[in-house]
Chimera marker file (.cmm) of the C-alpha trace (Angstrom):
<marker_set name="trace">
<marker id="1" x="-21.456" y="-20.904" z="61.503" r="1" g="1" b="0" radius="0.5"/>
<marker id="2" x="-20.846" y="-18.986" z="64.783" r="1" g="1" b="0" radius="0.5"/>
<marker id="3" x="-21.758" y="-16.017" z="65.643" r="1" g="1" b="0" radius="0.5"/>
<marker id="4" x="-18.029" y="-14.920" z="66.045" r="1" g="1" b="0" radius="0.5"/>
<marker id="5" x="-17.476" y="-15.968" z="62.852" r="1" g="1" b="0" radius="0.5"/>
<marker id="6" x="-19.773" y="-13.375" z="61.488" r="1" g="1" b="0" radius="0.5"/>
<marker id="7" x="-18.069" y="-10.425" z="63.312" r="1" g="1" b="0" radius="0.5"/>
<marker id="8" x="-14.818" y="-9.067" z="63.180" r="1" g="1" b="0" radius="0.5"/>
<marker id="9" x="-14.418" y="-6.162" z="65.829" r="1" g="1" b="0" radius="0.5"/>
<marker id="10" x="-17.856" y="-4.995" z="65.399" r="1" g="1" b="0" radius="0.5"/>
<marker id="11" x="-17.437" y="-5.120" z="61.559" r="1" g="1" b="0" radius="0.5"/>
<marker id="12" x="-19.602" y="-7.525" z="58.987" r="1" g="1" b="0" radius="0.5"/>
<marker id="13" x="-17.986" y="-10.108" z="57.168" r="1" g="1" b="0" radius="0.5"/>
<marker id="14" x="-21.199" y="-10.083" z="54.693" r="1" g="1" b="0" radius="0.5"/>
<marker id="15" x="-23.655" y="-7.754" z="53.600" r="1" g="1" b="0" radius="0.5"/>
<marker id="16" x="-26.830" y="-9.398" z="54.856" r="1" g="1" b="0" radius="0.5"/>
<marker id="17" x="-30.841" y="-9.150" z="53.211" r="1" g="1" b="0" radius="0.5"/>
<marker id="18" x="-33.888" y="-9.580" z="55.149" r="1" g="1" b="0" radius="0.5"/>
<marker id="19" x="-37.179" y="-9.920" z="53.243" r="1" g="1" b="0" radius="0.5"/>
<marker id="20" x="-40.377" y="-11.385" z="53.479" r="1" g="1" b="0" radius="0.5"/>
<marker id="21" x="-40.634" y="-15.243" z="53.270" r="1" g="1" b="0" radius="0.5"/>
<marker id="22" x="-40.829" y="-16.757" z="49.633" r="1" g="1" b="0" radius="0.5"/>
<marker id="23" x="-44.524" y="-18.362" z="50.130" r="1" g="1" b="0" radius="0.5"/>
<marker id="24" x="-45.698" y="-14.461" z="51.501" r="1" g="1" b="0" radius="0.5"/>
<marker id="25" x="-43.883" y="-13.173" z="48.645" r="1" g="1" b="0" radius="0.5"/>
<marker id="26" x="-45.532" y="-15.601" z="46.107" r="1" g="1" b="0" radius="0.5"/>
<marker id="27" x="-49.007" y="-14.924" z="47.942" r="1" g="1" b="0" radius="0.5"/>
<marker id="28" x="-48.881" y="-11.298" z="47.309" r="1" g="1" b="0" radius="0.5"/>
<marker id="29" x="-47.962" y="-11.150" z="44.332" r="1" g="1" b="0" radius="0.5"/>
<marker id="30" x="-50.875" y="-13.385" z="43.288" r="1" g="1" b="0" radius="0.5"/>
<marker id="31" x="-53.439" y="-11.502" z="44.995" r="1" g="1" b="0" radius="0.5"/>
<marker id="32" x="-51.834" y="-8.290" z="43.764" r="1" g="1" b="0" radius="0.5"/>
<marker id="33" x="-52.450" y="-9.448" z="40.057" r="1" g="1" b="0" radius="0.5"/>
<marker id="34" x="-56.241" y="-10.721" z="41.392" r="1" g="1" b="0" radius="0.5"/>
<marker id="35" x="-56.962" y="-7.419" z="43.019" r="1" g="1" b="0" radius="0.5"/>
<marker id="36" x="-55.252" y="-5.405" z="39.532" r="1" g="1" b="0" radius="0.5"/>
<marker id="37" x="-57.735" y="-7.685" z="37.503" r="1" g="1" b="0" radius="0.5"/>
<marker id="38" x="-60.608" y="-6.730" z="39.849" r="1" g="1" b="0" radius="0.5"/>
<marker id="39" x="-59.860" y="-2.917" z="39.530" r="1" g="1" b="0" radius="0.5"/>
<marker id="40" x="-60.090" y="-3.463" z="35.353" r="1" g="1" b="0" radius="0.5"/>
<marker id="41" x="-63.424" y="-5.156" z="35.808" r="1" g="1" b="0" radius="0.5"/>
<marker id="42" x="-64.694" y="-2.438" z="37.859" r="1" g="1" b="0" radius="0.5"/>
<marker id="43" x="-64.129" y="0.160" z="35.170" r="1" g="1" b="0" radius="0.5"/>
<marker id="44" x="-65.584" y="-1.693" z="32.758" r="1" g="1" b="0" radius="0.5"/>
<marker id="45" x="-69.022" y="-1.864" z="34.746" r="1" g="1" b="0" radius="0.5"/>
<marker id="46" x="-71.521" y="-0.218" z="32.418" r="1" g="1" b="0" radius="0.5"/>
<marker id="47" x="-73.975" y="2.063" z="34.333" r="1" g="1" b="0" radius="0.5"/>
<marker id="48" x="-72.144" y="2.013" z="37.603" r="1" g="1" b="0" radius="0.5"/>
<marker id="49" x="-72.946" y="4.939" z="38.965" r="1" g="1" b="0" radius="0.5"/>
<marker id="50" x="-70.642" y="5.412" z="41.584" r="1" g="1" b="0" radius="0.5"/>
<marker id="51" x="-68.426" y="2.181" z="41.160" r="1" g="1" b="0" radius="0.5"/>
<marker id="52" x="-65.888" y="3.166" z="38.603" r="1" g="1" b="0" radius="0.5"/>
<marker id="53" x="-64.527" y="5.770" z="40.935" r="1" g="1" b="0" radius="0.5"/>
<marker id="54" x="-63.392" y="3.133" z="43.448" r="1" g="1" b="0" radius="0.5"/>
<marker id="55" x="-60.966" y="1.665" z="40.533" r="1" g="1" b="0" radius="0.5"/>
<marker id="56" x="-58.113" y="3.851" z="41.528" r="1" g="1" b="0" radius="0.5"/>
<marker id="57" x="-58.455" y="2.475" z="45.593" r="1" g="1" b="0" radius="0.5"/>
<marker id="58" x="-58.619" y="-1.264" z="44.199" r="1" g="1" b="0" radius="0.5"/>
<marker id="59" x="-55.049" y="0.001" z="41.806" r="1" g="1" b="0" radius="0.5"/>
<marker id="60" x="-53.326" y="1.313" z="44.741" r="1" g="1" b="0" radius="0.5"/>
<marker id="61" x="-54.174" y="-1.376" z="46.922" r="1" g="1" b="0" radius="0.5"/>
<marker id="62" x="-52.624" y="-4.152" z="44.075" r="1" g="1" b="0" radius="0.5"/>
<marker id="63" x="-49.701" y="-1.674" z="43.998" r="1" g="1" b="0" radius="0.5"/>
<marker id="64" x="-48.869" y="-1.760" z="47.345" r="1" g="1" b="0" radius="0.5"/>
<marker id="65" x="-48.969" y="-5.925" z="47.818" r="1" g="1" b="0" radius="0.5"/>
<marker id="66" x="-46.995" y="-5.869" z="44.963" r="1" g="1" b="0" radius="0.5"/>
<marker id="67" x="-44.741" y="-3.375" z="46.642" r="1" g="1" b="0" radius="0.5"/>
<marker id="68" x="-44.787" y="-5.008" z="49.840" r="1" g="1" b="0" radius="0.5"/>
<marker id="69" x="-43.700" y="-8.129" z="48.330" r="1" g="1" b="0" radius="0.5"/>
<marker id="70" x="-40.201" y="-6.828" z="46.994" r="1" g="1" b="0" radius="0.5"/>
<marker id="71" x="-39.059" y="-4.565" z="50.159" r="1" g="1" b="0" radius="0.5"/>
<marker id="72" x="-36.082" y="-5.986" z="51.296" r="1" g="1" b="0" radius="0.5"/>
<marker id="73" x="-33.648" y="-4.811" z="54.801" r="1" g="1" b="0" radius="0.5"/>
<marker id="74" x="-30.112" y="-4.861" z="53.449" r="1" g="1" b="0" radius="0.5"/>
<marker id="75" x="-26.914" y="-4.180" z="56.542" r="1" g="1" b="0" radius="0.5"/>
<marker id="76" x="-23.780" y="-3.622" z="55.606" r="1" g="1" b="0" radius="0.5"/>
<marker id="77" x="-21.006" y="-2.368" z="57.042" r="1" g="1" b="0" radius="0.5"/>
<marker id="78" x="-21.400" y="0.979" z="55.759" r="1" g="1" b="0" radius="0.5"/>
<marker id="79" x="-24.922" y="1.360" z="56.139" r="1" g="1" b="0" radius="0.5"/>
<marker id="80" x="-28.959" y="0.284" z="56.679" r="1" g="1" b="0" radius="0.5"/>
<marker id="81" x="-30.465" y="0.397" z="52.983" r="1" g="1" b="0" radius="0.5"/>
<marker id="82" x="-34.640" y="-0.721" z="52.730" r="1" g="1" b="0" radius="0.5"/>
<marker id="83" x="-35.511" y="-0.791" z="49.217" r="1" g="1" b="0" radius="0.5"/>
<marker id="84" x="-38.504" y="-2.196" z="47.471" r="1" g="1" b="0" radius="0.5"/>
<marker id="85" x="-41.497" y="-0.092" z="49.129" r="1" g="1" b="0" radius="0.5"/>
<marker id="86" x="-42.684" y="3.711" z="48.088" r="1" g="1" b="0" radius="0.5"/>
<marker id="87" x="-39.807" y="4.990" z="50.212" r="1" g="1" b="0" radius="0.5"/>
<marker id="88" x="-36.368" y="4.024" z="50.554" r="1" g="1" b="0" radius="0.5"/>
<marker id="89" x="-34.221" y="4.598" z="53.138" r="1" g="1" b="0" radius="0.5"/>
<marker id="90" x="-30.038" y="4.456" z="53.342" r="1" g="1" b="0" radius="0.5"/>
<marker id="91" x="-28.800" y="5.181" z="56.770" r="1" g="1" b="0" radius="0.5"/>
<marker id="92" x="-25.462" y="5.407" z="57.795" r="1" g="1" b="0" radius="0.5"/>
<marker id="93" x="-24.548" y="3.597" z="61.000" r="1" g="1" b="0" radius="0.5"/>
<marker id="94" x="-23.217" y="7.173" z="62.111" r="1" g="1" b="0" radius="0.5"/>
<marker id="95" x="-26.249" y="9.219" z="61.337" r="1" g="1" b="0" radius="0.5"/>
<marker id="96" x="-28.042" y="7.131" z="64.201" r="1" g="1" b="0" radius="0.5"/>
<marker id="97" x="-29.188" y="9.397" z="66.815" r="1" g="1" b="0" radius="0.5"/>
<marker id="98" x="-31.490" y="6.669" z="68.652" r="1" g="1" b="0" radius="0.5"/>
<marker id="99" x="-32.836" y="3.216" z="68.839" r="1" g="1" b="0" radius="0.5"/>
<marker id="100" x="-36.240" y="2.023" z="70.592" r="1" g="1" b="0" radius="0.5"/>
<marker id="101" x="-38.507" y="-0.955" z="70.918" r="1" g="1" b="0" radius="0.5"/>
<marker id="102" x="-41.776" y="-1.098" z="71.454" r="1" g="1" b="0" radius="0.5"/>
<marker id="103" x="-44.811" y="-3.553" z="71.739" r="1" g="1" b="0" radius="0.5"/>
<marker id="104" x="-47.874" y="-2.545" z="69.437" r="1" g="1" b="0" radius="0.5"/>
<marker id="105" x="-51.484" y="-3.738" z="68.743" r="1" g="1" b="0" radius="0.5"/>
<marker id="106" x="-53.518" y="-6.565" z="69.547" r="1" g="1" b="0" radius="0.5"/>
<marker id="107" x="-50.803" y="-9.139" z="70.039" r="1" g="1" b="0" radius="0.5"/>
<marker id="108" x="-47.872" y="-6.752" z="71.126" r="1" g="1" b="0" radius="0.5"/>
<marker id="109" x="-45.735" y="-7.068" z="68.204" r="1" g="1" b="0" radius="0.5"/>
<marker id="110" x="-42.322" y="-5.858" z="68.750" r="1" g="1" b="0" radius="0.5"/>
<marker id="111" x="-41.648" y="-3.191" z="66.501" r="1" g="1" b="0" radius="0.5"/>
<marker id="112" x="-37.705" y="-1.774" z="66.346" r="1" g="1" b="0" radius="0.5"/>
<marker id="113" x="-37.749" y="2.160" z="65.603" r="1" g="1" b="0" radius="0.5"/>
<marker id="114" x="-34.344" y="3.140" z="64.479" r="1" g="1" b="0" radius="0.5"/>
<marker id="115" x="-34.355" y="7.262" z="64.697" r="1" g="1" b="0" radius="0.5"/>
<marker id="116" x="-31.811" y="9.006" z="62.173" r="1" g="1" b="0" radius="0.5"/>
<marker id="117" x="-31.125" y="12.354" z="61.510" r="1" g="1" b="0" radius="0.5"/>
<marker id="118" x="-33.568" y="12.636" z="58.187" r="1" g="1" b="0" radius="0.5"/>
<marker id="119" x="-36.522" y="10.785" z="60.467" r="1" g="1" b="0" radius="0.5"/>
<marker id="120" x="-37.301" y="7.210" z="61.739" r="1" g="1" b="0" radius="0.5"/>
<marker id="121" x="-37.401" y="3.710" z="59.928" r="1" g="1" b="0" radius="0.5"/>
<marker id="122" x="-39.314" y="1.229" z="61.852" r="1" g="1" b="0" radius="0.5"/>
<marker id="123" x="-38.872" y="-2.337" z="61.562" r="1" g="1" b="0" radius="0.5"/>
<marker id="124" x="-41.599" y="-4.850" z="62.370" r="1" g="1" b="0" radius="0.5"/>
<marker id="125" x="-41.451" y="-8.138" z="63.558" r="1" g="1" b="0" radius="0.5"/>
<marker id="126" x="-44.489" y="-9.253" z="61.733" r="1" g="1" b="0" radius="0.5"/>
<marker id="127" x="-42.662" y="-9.179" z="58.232" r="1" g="1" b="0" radius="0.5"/>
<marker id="128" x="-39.440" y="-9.941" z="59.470" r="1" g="1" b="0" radius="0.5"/>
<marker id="129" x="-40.624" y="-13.539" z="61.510" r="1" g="1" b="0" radius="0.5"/>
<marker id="130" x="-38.644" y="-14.723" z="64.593" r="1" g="1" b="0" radius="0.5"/>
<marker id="131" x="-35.348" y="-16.140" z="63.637" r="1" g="1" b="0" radius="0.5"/>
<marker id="132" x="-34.730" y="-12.993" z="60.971" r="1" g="1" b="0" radius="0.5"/>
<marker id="133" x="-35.982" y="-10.676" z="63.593" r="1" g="1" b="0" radius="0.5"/>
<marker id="134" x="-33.130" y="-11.806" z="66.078" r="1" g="1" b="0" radius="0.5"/>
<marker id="135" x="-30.189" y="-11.600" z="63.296" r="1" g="1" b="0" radius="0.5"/>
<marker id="136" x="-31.305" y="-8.465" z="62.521" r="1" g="1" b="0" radius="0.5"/>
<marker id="137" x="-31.193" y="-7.088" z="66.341" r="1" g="1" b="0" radius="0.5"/>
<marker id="138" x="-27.885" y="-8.753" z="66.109" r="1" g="1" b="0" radius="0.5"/>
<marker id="139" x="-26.430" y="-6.966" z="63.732" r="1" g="1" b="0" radius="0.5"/>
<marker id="140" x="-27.673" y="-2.993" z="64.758" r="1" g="1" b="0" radius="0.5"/>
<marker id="141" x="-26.608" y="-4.426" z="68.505" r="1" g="1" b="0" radius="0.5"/>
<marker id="142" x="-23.084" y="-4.993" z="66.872" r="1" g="1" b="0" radius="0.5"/>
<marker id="143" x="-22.748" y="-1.719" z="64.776" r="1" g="1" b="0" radius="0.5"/>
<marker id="144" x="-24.816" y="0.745" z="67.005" r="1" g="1" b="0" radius="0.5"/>
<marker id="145" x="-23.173" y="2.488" z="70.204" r="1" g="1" b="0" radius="0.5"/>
<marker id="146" x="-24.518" y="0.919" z="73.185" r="1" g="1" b="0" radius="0.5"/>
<marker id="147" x="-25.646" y="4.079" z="74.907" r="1" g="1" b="0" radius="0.5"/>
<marker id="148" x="-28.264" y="4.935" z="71.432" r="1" g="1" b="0" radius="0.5"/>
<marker id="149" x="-30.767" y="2.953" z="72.899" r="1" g="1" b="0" radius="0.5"/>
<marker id="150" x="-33.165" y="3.273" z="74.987" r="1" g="1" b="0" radius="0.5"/>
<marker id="151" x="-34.394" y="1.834" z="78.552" r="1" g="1" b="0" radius="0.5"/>
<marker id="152" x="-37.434" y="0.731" z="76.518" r="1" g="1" b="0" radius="0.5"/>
<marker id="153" x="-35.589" y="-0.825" z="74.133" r="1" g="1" b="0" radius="0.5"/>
<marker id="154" x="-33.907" y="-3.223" z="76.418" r="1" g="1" b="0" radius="0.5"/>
<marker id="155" x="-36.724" y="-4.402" z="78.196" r="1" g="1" b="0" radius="0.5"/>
<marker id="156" x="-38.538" y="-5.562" z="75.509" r="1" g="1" b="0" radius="0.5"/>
<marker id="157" x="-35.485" y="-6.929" z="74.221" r="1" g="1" b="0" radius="0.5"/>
<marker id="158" x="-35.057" y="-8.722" z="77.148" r="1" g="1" b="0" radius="0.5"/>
<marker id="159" x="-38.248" y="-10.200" z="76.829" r="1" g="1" b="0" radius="0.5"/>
<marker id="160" x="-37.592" y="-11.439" z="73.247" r="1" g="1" b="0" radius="0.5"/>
<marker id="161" x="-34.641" y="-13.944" z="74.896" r="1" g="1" b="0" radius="0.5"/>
<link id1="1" id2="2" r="1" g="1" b="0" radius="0.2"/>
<link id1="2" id2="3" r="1" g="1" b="0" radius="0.2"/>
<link id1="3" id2="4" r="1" g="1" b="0" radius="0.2"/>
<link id1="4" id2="5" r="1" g="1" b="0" radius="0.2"/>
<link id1="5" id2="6" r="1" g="1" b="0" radius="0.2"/>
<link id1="6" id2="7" r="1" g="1" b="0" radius="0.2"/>
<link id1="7" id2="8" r="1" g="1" b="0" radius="0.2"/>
<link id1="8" id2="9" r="1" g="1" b="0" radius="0.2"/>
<link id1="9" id2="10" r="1" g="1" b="0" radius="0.2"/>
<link id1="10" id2="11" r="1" g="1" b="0" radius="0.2"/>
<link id1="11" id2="12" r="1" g="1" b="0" radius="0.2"/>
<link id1="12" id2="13" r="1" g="1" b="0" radius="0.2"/>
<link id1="13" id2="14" r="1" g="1" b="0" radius="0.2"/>
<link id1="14" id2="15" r="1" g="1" b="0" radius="0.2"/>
<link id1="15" id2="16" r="1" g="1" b="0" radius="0.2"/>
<link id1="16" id2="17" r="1" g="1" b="0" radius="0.2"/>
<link id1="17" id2="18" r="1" g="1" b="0" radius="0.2"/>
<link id1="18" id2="19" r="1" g="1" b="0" radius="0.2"/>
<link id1="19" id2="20" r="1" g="1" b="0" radius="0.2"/>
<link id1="20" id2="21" r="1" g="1" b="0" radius="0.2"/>
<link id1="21" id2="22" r="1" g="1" b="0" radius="0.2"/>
<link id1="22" id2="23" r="1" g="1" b="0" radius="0.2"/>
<link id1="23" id2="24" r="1" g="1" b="0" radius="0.2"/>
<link id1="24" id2="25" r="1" g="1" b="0" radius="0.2"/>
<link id1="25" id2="26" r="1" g="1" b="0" radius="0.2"/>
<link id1="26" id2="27" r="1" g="1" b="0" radius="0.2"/>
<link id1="27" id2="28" r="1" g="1" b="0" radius="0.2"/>
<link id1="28" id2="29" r="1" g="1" b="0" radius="0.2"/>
<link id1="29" id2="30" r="1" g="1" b="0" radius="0.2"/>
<link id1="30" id2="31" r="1" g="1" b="0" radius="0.2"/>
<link id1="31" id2="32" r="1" g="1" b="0" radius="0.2"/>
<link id1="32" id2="33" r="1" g="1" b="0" radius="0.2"/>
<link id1="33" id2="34" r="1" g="1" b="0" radius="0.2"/>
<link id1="34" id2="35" r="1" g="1" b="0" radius="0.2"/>
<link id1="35" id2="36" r="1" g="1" b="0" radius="0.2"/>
<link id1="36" id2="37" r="1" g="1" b="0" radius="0.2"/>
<link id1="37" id2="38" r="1" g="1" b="0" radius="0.2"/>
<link id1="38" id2="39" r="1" g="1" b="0" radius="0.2"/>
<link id1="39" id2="40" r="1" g="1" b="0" radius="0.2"/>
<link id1="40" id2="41" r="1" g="1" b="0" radius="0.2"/>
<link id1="41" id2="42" r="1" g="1" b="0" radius="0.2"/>
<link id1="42" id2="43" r="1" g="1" b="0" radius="0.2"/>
<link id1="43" id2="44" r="1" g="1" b="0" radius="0.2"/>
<link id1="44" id2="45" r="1" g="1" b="0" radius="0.2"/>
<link id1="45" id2="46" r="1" g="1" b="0" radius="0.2"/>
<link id1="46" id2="47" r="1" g="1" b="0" radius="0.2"/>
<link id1="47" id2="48" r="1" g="1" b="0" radius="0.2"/>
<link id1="48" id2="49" r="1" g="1" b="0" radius="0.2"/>
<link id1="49" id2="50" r="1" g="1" b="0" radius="0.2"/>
<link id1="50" id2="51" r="1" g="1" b="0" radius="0.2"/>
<link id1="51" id2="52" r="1" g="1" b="0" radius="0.2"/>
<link id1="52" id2="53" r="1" g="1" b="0" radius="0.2"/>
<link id1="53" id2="54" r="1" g="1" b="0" radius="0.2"/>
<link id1="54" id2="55" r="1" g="1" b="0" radius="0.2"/>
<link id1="55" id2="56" r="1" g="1" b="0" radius="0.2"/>
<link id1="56" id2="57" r="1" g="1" b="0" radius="0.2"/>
<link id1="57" id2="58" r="1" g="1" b="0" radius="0.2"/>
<link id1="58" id2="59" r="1" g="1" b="0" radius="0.2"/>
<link id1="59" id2="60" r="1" g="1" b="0" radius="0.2"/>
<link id1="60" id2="61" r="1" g="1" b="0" radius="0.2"/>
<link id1="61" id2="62" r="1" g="1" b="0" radius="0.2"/>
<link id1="62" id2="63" r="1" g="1" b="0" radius="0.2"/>
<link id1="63" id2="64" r="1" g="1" b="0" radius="0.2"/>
<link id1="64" id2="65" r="1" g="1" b="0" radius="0.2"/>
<link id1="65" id2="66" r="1" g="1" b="0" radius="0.2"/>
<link id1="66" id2="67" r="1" g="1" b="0" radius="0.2"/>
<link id1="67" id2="68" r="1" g="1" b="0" radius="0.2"/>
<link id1="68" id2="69" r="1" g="1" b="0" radius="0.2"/>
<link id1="69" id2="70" r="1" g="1" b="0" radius="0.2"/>
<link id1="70" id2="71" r="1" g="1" b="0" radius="0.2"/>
<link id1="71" id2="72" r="1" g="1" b="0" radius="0.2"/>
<link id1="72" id2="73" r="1" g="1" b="0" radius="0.2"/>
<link id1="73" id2="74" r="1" g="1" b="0" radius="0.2"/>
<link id1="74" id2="75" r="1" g="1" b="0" radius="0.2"/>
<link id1="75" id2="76" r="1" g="1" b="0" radius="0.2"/>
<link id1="76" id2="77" r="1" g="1" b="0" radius="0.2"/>
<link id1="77" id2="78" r="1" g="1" b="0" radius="0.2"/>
<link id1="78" id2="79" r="1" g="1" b="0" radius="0.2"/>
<link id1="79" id2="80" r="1" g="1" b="0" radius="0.2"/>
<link id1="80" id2="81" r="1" g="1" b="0" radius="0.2"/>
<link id1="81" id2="82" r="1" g="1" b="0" radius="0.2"/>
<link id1="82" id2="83" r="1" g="1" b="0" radius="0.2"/>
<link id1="83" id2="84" r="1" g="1" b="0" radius="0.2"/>
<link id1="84" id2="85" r="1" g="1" b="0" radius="0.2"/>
<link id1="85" id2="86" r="1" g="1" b="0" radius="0.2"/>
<link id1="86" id2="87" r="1" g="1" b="0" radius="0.2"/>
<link id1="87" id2="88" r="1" g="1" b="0" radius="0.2"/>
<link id1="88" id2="89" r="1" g="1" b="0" radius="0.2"/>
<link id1="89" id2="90" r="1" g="1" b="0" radius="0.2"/>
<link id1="90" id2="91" r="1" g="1" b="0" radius="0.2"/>
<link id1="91" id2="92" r="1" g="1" b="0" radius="0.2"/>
<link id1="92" id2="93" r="1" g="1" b="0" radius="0.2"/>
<link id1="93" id2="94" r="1" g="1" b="0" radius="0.2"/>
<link id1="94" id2="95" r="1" g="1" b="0" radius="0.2"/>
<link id1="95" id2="96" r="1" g="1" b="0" radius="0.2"/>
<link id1="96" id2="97" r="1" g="1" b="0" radius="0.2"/>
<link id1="97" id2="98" r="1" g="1" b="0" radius="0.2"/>
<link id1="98" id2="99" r="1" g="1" b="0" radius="0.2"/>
<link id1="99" id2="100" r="1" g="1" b="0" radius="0.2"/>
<link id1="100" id2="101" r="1" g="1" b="0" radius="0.2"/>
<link id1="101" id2="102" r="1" g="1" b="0" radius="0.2"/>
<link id1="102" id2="103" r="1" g="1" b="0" radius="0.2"/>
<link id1="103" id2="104" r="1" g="1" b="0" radius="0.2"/>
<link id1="104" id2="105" r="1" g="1" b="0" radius="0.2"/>
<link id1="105" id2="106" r="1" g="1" b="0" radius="0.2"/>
<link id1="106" id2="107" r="1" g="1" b="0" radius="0.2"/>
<link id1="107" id2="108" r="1" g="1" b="0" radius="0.2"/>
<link id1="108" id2="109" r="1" g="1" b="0" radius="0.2"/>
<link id1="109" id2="110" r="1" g="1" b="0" radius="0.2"/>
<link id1="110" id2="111" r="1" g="1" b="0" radius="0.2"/>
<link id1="111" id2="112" r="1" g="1" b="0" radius="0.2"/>
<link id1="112" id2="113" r="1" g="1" b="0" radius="0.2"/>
<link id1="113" id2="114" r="1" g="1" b="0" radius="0.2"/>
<link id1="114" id2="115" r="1" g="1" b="0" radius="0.2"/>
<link id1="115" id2="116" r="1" g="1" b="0" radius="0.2"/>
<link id1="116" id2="117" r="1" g="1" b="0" radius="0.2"/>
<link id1="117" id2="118" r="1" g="1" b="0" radius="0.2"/>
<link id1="118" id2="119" r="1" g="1" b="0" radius="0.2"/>
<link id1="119" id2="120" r="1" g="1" b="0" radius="0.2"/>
<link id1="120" id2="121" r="1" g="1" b="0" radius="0.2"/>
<link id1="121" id2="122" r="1" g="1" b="0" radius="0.2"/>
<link id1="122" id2="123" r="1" g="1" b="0" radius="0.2"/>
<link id1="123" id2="124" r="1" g="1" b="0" radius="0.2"/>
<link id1="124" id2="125" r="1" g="1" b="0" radius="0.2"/>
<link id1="125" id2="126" r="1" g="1" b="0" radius="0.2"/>
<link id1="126" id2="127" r="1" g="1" b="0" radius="0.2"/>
<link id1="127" id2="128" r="1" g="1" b="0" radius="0.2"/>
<link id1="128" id2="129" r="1" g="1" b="0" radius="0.2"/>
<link id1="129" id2="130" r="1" g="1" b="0" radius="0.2"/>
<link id1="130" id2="131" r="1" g="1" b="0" radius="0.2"/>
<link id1="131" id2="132" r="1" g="1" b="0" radius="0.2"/>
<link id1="132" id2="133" r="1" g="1" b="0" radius="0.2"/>
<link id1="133" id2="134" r="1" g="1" b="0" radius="0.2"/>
<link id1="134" id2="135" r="1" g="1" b="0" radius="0.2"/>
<link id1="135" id2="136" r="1" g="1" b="0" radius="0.2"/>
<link id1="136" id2="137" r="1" g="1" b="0" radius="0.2"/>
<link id1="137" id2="138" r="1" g="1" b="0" radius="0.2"/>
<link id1="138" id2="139" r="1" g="1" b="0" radius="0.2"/>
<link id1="139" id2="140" r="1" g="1" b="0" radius="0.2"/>
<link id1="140" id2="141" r="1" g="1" b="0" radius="0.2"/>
<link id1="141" id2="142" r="1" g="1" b="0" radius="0.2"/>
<link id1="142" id2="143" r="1" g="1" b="0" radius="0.2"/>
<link id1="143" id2="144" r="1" g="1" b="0" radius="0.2"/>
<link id1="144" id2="145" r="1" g="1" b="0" radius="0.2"/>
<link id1="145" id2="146" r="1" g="1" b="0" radius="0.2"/>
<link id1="146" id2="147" r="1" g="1" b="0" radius="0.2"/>
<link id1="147" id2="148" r="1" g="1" b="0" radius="0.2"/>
<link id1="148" id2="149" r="1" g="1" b="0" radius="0.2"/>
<link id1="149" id2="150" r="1" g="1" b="0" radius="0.2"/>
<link id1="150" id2="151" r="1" g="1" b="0" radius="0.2"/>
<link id1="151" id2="152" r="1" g="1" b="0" radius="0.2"/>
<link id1="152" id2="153" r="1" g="1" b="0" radius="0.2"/>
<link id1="153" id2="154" r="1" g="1" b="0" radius="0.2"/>
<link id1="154" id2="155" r="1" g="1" b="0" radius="0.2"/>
<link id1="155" id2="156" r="1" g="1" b="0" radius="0.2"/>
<link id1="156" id2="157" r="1" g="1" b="0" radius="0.2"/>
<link id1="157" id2="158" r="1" g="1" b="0" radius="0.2"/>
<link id1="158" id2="159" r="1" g="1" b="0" radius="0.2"/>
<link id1="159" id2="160" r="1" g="1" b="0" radius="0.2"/>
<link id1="160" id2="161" r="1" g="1" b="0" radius="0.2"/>
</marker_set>
């Protein structure tokens, strides 16, 4: 399929989801239920002094793998939904005030942040991976006004190509 196939005069054809890859997915969820069974073990430590009280940390962290695994970037033509995590966001393609790109840690990571009115929604290319990164730039580069984003935003683009 080409990519003017997919577009229409800036419109969507589709409504498109991004999520993690299926073998992350499968991994996290695996360790989440290792990491739950861990916690339950810890509070049944007799005598522990101090130990049971780490059971709600060891929860939260199988909660949030678990969550992690189900978040999922849905673009329509109506709007940017993420679902799955402890927040969700739905952002309308006209409540955009600003889009930037930046590189971050260790191994300068692009990270998209995509400013709204109600706050920010960033979007890393860690979880996303390369070819799912690129669609999704894509697709806000289709829907989003050219003059949203920033200079920053187009150099690292430019780097991405």
């Amino acid at each position: 399929m080409k990519e003017t196939d997919i577009y229409s005069m800036g419109e969507l054809i589709t409504e498109e989801v991004f999520a993690a890859p299926q073998w992350q997915k499968i991994t996290y969820r695996i360790v989440s239920l290792l990491v739950f069974a861990l916690g339950i073990n810890v509070l049944m430590i007799k005598n522990g002094g101090w130990l049971p009280f780490l059971a709600p940390v060891i929860f939260f962290i199988a909660v949030s793998m678990f969550l992690y695994s189900r978040q999922k970037l849905i673009i329509s033509n109506s709007e940017i939904r993420f679902v799955g995590g402890f927040k969700r966001y739905s952002i309308s393609w006209t409540d955009i005030t600003k889009v930037d790109m930046v590189r971050l840690g260790k191994y300068k990571t692009p990270t998209v942040t995509i400013y709204y009115s109600g706050g920010k929604l960033n979007l890393n290319k860690s979880y996303y991976l390369e070819p799912q990164f690129t669609r999704i730039l894509l697709l806000i580069e289709t829907r989003i006004n050219p003059e949203l984003y920033t200079k920053g935003y187009w150099e690292v683009r430019n780097q991405l190509t």
